[in-house]
C-alpha positions in Angstrom: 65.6 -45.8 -23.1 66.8 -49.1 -21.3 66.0 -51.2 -24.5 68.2 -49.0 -26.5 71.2 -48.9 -24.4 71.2 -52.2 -24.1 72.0 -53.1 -27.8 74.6 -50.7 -27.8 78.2 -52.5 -28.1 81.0 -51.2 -26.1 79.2 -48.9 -23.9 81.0 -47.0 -21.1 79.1 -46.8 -18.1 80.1 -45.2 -14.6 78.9 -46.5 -11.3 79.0 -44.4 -8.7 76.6 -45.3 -5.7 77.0 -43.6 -1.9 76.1 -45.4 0.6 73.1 -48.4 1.7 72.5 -47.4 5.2 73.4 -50.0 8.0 73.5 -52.6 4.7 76.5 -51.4 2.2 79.1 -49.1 2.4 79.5 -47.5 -1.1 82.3 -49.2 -2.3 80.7 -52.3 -1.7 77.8 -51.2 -3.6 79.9 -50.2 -6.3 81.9 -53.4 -6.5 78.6 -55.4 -6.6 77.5 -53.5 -9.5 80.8 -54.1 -11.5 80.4 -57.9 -11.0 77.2 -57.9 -12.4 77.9 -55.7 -15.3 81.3 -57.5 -15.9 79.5 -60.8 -16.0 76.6 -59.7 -18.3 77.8 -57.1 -20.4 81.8 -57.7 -20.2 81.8 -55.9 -23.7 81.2 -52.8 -21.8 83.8 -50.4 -20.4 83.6 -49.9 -16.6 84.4 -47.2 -14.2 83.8 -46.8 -10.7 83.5 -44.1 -8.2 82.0 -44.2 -5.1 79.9 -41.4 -3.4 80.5 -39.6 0.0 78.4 -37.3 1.9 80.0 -36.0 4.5 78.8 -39.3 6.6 80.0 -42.2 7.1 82.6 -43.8 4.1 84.1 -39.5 3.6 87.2 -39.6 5.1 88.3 -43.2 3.7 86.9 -42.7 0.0 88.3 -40.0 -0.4 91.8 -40.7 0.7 92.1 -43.7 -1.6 90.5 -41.3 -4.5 93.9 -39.1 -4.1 96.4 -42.0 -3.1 96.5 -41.2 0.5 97.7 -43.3 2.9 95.1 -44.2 5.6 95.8 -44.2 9.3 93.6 -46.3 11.8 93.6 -44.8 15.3 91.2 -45.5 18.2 89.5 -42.7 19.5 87.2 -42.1 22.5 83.6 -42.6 21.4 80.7 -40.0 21.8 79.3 -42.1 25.0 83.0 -41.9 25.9 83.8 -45.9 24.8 86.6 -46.3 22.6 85.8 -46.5 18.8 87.6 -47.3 15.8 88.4 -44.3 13.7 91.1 -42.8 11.3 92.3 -40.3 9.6 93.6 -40.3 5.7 97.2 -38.2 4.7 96.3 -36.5 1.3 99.2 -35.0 -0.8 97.3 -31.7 -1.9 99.2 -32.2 -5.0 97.5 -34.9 -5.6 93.9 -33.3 -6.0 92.5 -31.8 -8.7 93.0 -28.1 -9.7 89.1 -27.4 -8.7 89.5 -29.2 -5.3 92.6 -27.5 -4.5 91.0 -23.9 -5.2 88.2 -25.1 -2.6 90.0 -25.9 0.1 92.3 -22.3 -0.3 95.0 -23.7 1.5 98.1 -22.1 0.3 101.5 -23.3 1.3 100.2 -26.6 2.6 101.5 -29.7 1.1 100.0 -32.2 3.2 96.2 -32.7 4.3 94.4 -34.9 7.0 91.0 -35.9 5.9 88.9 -36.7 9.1 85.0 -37.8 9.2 83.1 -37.5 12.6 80.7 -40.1 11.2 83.2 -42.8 12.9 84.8 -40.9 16.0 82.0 -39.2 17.2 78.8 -41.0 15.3 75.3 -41.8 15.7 75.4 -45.1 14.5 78.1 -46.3 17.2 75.1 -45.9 19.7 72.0 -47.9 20.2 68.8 -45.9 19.9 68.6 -46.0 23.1 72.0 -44.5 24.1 71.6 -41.5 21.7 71.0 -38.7 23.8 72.9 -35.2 22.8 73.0 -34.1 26.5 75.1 -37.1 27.0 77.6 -37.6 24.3 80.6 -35.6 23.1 82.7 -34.8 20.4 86.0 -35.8 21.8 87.2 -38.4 19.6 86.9 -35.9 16.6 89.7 -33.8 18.3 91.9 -36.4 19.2 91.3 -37.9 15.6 92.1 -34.2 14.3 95.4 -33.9 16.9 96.6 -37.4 15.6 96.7 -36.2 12.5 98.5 -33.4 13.2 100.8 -35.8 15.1 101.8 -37.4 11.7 102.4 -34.5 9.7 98.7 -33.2 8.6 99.9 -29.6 7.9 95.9 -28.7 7.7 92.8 -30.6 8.0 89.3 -31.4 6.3 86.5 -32.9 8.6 83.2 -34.1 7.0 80.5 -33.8 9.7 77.9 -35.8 8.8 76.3 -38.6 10.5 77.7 -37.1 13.9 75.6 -38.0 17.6 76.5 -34.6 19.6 75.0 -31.3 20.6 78.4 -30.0 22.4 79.3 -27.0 20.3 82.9 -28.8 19.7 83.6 -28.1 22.9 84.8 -32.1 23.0 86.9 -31.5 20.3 88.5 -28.5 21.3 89.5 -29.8 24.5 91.7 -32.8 22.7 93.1 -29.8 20.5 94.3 -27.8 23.8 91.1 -25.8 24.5 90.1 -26.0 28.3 86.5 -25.3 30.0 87.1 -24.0 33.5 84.6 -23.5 36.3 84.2 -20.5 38.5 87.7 -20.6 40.6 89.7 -21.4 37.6 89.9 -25.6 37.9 89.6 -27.6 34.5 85.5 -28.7 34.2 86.0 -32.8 34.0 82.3 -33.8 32.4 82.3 -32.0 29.0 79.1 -33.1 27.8 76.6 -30.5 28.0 75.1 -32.6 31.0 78.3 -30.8 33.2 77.4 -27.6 31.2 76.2 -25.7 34.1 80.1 -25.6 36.2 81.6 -23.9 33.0 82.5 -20.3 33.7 85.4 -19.4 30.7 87.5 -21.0 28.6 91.0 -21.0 28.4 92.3 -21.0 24.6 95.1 -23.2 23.5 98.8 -22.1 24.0 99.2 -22.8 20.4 97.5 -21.7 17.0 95.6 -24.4 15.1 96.2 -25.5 11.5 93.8 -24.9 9.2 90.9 -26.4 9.6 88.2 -27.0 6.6 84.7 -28.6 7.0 83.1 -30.1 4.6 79.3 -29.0 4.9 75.9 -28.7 3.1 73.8 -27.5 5.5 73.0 -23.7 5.8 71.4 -23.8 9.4 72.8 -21.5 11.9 73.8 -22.7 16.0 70.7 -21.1 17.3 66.7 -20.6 16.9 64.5 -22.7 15.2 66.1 -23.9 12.4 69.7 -23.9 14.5 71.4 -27.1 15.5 69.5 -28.1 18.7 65.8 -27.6 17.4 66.5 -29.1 13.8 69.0 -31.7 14.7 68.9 -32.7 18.4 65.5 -34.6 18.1 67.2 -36.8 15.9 70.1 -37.5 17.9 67.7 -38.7 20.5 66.5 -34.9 22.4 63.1 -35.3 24.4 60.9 -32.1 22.9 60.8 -31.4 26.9 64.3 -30.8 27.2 65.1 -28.7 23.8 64.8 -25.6 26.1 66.9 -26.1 27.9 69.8 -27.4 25.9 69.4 -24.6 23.9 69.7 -22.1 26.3 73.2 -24.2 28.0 74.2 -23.7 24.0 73.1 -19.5 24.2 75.4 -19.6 27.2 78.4 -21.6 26.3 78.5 -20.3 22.8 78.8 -16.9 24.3 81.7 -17.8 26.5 83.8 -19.5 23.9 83.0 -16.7 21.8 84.5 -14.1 23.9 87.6 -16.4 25.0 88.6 -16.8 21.3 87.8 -13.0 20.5 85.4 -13.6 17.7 82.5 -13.1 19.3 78.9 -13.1 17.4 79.1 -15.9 14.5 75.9 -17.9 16.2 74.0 -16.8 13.4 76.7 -18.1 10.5 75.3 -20.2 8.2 76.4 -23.5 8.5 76.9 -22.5 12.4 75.2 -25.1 13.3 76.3 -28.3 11.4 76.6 -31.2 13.9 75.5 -30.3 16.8 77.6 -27.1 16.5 81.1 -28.4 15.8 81.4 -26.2 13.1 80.3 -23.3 15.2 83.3 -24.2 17.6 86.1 -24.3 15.0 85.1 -21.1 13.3 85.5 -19.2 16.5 88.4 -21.4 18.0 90.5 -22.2 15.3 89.4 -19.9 12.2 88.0 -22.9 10.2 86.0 -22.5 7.1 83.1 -23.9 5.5 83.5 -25.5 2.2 80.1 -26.8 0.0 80.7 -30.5 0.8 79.1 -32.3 -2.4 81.2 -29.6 -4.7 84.1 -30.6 -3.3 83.6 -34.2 -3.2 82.7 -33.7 -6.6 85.3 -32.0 -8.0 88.0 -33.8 -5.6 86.7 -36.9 -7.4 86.5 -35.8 -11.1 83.1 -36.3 -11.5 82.5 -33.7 -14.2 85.3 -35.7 -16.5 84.0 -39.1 -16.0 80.5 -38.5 -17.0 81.9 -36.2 -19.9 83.4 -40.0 -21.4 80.1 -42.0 -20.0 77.1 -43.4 -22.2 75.2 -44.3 -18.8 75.5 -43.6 -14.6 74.3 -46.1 -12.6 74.3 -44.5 -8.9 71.9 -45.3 -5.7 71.7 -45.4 -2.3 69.5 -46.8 0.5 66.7 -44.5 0.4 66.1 -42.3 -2.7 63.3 -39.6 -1.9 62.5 -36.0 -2.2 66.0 -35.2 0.0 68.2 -36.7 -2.3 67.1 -34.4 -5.0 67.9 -31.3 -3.1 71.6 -31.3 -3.2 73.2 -35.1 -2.0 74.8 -37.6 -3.4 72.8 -39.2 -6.0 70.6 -36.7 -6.8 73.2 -33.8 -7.3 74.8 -36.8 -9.5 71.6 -37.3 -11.3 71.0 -33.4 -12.2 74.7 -33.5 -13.9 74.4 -36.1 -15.6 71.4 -34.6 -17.3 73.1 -31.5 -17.4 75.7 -33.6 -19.7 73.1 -35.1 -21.9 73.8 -38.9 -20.2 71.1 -41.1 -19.3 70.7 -42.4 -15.4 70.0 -45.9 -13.7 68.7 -45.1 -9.8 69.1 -48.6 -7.7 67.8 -47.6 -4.1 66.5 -49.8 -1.2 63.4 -47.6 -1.4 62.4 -45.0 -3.5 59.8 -42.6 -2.3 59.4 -40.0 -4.7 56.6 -37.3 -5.6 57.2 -37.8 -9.3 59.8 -39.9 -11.2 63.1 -37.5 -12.2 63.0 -37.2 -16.0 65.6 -38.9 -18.0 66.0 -41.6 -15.4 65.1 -44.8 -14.9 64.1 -45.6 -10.9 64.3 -49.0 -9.6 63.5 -50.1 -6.3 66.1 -53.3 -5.3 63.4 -54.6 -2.2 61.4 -56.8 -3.2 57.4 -55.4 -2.4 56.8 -57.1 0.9 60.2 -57.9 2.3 60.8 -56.9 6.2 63.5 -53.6 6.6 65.7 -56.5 8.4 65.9 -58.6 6.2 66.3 -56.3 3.4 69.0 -55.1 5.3 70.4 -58.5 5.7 69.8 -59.4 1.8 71.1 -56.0 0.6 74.0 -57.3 -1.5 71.6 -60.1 -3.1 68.4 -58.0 -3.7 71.2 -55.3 -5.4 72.5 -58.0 -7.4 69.2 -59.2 -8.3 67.6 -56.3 -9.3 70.6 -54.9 -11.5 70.3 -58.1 -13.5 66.9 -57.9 -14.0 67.2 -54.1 -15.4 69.9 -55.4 -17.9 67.3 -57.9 -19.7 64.3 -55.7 -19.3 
C-alpha cells in the first residue's frame, strides 16, 4: 500500500494527529508532520487538522477551527493554586450546519468554549498531589463565569483530563451556587474533604446559560461503574477510602438534587463524567450532554476533508485497544475506511491485539529508548520515523 502511494504525483494527504501526552500538543504534532511532508514530498497537497478529545488542547483547537477569539484568564487550580486557563468566543455562525444542530442552541449567537483539562486538570498536579478528596472544580466555574463576563451567551465545556471527585460543586459555587452547613452559614472548604458540614444548598439568584458538555463516556455518578469507583483511583483514590467518598457523593448528590428540584438523575448516563461535573450542571443549570468526538468531528469538517484526501496520517501518544473504541484516532481511522482512504498511524507506542486493516501502524520510539527520553525526543523520533515511512 505505502509503495504505491508513494509514486503517486500530486497526492492530497490530511494530517490530523490529537495529542502526544506530556510530549506534543496536537498542533505541534501536526506542524511536525507538514515539515516533513513539505520537505520530501512538496509535490503533495497538504491539509491539516488537529484532533481534540475533550482533554487537554479542546477548548483552544477548536476556537481557532471557527475563528474565535481566545481569552487567557487565570483561574484557581484544583489544589486551589492559580493556573493558567482560558476560554475561546465562538460565533455559532461560524460552525458548521451539523455542529450547530448538536449543540441545539437556538437564539444564541455567541458561544464560550471552556476545557477543564487546564482549569481544573490532572496534569497541573504531581502524582503525588492528586488526591480527589482534595482538589476541586473551582476554576472551571470561574473560567465558565468569565466567559459569561465577556459576552458567552451559552457555553461548551470538554471535561476530559479533569483531577476532581466534587460533583461540580466547585464550579457551581463560582457560578452563584452556595453549600451551607447546618445553621445556614456558607461551608468555606468545598472539596469533598469539608463534605461532612454541608447541610443544603442555596441555588443561584439567577438562571444559567446554557450549558453543553462535550462527553463520551456513558458511566453514571454512582455504583460501580459510576465516577468515584471507575475514575477516582486514577485521580489518585486509595481503594480504602472509595467507600467513603462515595457515600459523601450519595449524600451531597441528594442534597443538590433536591435544592435544584430535579431530583434523581444519579443514574444518567454520562452522570458521572469528571468526577461528576456533569452530574452537577444537569441538575443546577439544565446542561446537556452532547457525543464529544461527533461534535468535534463535525465542528471540524472532518467528513469533507477526507472526502478530497488520497491518505490520513493521524496519531497520538499511545495507540491501543482504547483508541479503537470511539477517540480520536481511532474514530478517525474507522472513517477513513468507511470513505475508501488509506491510513498512516504514527504513535509513541502502539499496543494493539491485531493490526487495524487498511492501515499502516508505526511505532515513532525507537525499541529500547527510556519513556523520558522519548518524551524528551518526541518531536525528533516523530520526525524521524515519518521520514523513514516515506522511503520505505
Amino acid at each position: 500500500m505505502a509503495g504505491s502511494l508513494l509514486r503517486c504525483w500530486g497526492m492530497r494527504v490530511l494530517v490530523a494527529f490529537d495529542k502526544f501526552k506530556d510530549a506534543l500538543t496536537a498542533p505541534a504534532a501536526c506542524e511536525i508532520a507538514r515539515e516533513v511532508l513539505s520537505q520530501a514530498r512538496p509535490d503533495w497537497s497538504l491539509e491539516t487538522c488537529p484532533l481534540a478529545d475533550g482533554g487537554e488542547g479542546f477548548a483552544t483547537i477548536l476556537t481557532s477551527a471557527a475563528g474565535g477569539e481566545w481569552h487567557p484568564v487565570d483561574v484557581t487550580g484544583p489544589r486551589e493554586r492559580p493556573v493558567r486557563s482560558g476560554f475561546g468566543l465562538v460565533e455559532l455562525e461560524r460552525l458548521p450546519d451539523a455542529a450547530r444542530a448538536m449543540l441545539q442552541l437556538p437564539g444564541v449567537n455567541r458561544l464560550g468554549v471552556i476545557e477543564m483539562a487546564t482549569a481544573s486538570g490532572i496534569e497541573s498536579l504531581h502524582p503525588k498531589e492528586r488526591d480527589p478528596w482534595q482538589t476541586t472544580s473551582l476554576g472551571t466555574g470561574e473560567a465558565i463565569r468569565a466567559a459569561f463576563a465577556a459576552g458567552a451567551e451559552a457555553v461548551l465545556l470538554g471535561v476530559g483530563g479533569s483531577a476532581t471527585n466534587d460533583v461540580g460543586i466547585g464550579a457551581l459555587d463560582a457560578l452563584g451556587w452556595q453549600a451551607q452547613n447546618a445553621a445556614g452559614d456558607p461551608v468555606s472548604v468545598l472539596t469533598p474533604s469539608g463534605w461532612s458540614e454541608i447541610a443544603s444548598f442555596q441555588p443561584a439568584i439567577k438562571t444559567l446559560p446554557p450549558i453543553r458538555i462535550a462527553c463520551d463516556v456513558a458511566n453514571p455518578l454512582l455504583g460501580e461503574r459510576g465516577a468515584t469507583s471507575v475514575f477516582g483511583p486514577q485521580k489518585g483514590l486509595l481503594p480504602a477510602d472509595q467507600d467513603a467518598l462515595e457515600s459523601e457523593v450519595v449524600r451531597v448528590a441528594k442534597l443538590l438534587g433536591q435544592a435544584a428540584g430535579r431530583p434523581g438523575r444519579e443514574t444518567t448516563p454520562g452522570a458521572g463524567a469528571a468526577g461528576g461535573i456533569a452530574y452537577g450542571f444537569l441538575v443546577a443549570a439544565e446542561a446537556q450532554l452532547v457525543p464529544g468526538f461527533d461534535l468535534v468531528e463535525a465542528w471540524l469538517g472532518i467528513e469533507s476533508k477526507l472526502a478530497v484526501c488520497d491518505l490520513v496520517i493521524t496519531g497520538e501518544g499511545r495507540f491501543d485497544q482504547s483508541s479503537l473504541e470511539g477517540k480520536g484516532p481511532g474514530s478517525l481511522l474507522r472513517r477513513a475506511r468507511t470513505a475508501g482512504k488509506d491510513v498512516w498511524i504514527l504513535a509513541g507506542a502502539i499496543t494493539l491485539d491485531a493490526p487495524p486493516p487498511n492501515a499502516s501502524v508505526l511505532a515513532i520510539t525507537p525499541e529500547g529508548m527510556a519513556l523520558p527520553e522519548a518524551l524528551r525526543l518526541a518531536s525528533e523520533n516523530l520526525a524521524t520515523a515519518l521520514r523513514r515511512k516515506l522511503v520505505e
